[in-house]
N, C-alpha and C positions, 0 to 999 in steps of 0.2 A: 792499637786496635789490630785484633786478628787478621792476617786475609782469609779470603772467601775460598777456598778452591772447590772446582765441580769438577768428579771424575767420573770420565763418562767409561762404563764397563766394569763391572763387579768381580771376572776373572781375578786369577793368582795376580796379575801385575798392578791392577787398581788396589786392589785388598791390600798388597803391601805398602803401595805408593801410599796410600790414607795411611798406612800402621806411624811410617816413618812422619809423616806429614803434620798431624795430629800430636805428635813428639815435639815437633818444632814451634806446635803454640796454632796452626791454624787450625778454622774452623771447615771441618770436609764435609761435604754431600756426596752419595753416590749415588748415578744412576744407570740403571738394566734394565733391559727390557726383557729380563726373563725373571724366574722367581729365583733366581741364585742356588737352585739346588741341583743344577745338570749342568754337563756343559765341559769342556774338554781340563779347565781346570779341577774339575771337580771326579774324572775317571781316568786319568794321564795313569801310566804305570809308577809316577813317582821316585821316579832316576833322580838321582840329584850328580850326575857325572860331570866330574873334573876329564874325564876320561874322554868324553868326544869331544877332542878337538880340532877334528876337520870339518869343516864346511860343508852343508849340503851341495852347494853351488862347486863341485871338484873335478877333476878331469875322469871323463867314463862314464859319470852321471847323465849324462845328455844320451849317452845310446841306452844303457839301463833305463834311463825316466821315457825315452820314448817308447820303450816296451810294456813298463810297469805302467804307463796312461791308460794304456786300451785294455789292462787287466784290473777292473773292479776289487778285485782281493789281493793284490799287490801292496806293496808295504809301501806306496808312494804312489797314489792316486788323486790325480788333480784333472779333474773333467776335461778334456779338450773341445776347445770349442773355435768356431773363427769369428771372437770379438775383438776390440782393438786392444782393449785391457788383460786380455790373457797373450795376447799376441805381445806387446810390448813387456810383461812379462816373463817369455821365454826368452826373449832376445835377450835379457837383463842378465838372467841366468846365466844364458851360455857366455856373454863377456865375463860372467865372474869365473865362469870353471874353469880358470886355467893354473897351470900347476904357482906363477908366481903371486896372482893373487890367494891362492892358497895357503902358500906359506908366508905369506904376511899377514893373513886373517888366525894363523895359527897360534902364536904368543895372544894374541887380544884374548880370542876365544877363551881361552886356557885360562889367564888372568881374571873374565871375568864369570868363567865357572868356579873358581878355585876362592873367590870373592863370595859368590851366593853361596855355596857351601856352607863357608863362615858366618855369613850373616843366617841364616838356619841354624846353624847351632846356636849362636845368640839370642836368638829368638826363644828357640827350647831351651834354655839355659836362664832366661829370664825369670823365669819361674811362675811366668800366666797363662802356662801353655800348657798342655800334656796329651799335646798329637803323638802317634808312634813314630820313633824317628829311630834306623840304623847307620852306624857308619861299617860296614862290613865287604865294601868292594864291590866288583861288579863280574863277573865269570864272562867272558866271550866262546861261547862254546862253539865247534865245528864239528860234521861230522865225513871233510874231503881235504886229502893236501895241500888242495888250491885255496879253499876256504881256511884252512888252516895257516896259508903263507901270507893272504890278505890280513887276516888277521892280525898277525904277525909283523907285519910290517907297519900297520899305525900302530902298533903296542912301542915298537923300536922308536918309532916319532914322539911318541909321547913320552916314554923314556931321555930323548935328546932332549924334551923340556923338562924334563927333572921330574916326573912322576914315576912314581914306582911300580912296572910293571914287570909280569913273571911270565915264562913261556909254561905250562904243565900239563901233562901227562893224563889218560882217561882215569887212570891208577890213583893219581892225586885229588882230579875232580871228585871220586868216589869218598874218598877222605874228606872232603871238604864238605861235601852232603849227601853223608850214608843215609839218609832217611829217603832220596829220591833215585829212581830208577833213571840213570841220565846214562840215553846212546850218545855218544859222541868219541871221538877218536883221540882229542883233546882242548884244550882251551888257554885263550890269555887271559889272568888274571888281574886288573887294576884292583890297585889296595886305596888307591881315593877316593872311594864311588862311598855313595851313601843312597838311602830310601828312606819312602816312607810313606803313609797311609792319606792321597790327596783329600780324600772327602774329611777326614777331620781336622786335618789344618785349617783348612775353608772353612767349615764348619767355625771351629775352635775362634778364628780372627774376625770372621762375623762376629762373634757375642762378643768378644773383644771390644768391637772397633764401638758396639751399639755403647757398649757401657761405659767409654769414654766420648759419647757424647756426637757418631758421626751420623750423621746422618743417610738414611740408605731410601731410595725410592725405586720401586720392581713393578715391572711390568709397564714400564715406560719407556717408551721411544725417542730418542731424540730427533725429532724434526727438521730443526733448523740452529744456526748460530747468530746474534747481532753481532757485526762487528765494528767497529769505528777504529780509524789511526792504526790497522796493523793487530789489533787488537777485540779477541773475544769479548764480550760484554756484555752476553747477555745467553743463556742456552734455552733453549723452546723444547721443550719433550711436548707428547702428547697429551700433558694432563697440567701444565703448567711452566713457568716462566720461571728462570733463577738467575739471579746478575751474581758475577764472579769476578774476581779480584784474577785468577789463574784457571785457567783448563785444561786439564792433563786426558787426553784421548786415548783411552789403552780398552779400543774395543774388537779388538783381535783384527779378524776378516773382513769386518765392517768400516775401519778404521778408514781407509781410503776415501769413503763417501761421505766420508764427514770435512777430512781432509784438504779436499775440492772446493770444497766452501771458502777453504783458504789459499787459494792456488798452489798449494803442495803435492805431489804425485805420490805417493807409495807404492812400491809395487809389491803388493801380494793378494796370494790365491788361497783361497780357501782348501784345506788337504782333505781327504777321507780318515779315518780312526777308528779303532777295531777297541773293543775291551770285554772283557770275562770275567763277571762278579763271583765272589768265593767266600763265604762264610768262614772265618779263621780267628780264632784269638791272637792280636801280637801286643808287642809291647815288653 
């Protein structure tokens, strides 16, 4: 007999955890309490970088993130407030930013970006699929010799773990994409980086996942959890009751509060995100 599993959150990480899951013989439910068609898995710019392998949590972060807080359009914006769960949060943080837990999160990271890469291609390669997917690198453009030498310096990191990166020239960037008017002085180039077009992936493993039988419920809330022994057994959305054999929690920012129910703490914060729709043929 199948098991049951219920995954609570329809994102990129549910959606795959069902793709893989439903592989293995069981029988999946999803549920979201949004309609699945917004939502940060679904307007991410679509990186698939082997290429970032440091850590947000790294040394210097703490005085940058305390500047980029109180600026709304900042590229790392996380509300400040004085509750006890964003507070215990920052603390968490700054234990991690330090230079040696860095470089021991740095082979993992690398590992398992260089992992999901692969399994994306797998996925595309399957032949159920026909999301737009590139493997064509990632350009890190500058346009100051400071930003040019930061640069520069995780490329050399990333380099000591075996990816392949290039220091080049505004001259080469131009070469590389004569069709864009790009200021910059110069750029590191990673040749690992890959992309690709989020809303039709989502899209695309949705009607996947329906057609082999998952089941998907939107626009429901999860309430509450029964638990007995250690154990999930039961999950309460707002429209109905489903008993589970396994409960896999992959509801991003929300995930915490569910969490609780289980005496587990996670710590994270909900970030800000910017995006710019464009009308384009790729593929």
């Amino acid at each position: 007999m199948s098991k049951e599993v219920v995954i609570i959150g329809g994102g990129i990480i549910g959606l795959c955890s069902a793709y893989y899951l439903q592989k293995e013989g069981c029988a999946v439910t999803i549920i979201d309490q949004s309609d699945m068609t917004k939502g940060a898995s679904f307007v991410n710019a679509g990186y698939i970088t082997p290429s970032h392998i440091i850590p947000l949590a790294a040394p210097g972060m703490i005085t940058k993130g305390l500047k980029w807080m109180f600026d709304t359009a900042s590229p790392f914006y996380v509300k400040p407030r004085l509750d006890k769960d964003f507070l215990q949060w920052a603390w968490a943080f700054k234990k991690s930013a330090t230079a040696l837990k860095v470089e021991k999160a740095i082979p993992i990271i690398k590992e398992i970006n260089i992992l999901g890469r692969a399994l994306y291609e797998e996925i595309k390669q399957s032949g159920d699929f026909n999301f737009h997917y590139e493997r064509k690198g990632l350009l890190m453009l500058y346009k100051t010799d400071k930003a040019g030498e930061e640069e520069w310096e995780v490329g050399q990191r990333a380099i000591k773990e075996g990816l392949n990166v290039n220091h080049i020239t505004a001259e080469e960037v131009k070469k590389m994409e004569p069709n864009a008017a790009i200021d910059c002085k110069g750029a590191v180039y990673f040749d690992s980086d890959a992309h690709m077009t989020p809303k039709e992936f989502m899209t695309e493993m949705v009607s996947y996942l329906k057609e082999k039988g998952v089941t998907f419920y939107t626009h429901e809330k999860v309430q509450d959890l029964a638990i007995s022994k250690d154990a999930i057994k039961e999950v309460m959305t707002t429209k109905r009751k489903l008993k589970a054999d396994e409960v896999l929690i992959a509801a991003g920012s929300w995930s915490p509060l569910l969490t609780r129910k289980l005496g587990v703490k996670i710590p994270i914060q909900a970030g800000k995100g910017y995006r710019i729709n464009t009308e384009r043929e790729t593929g």
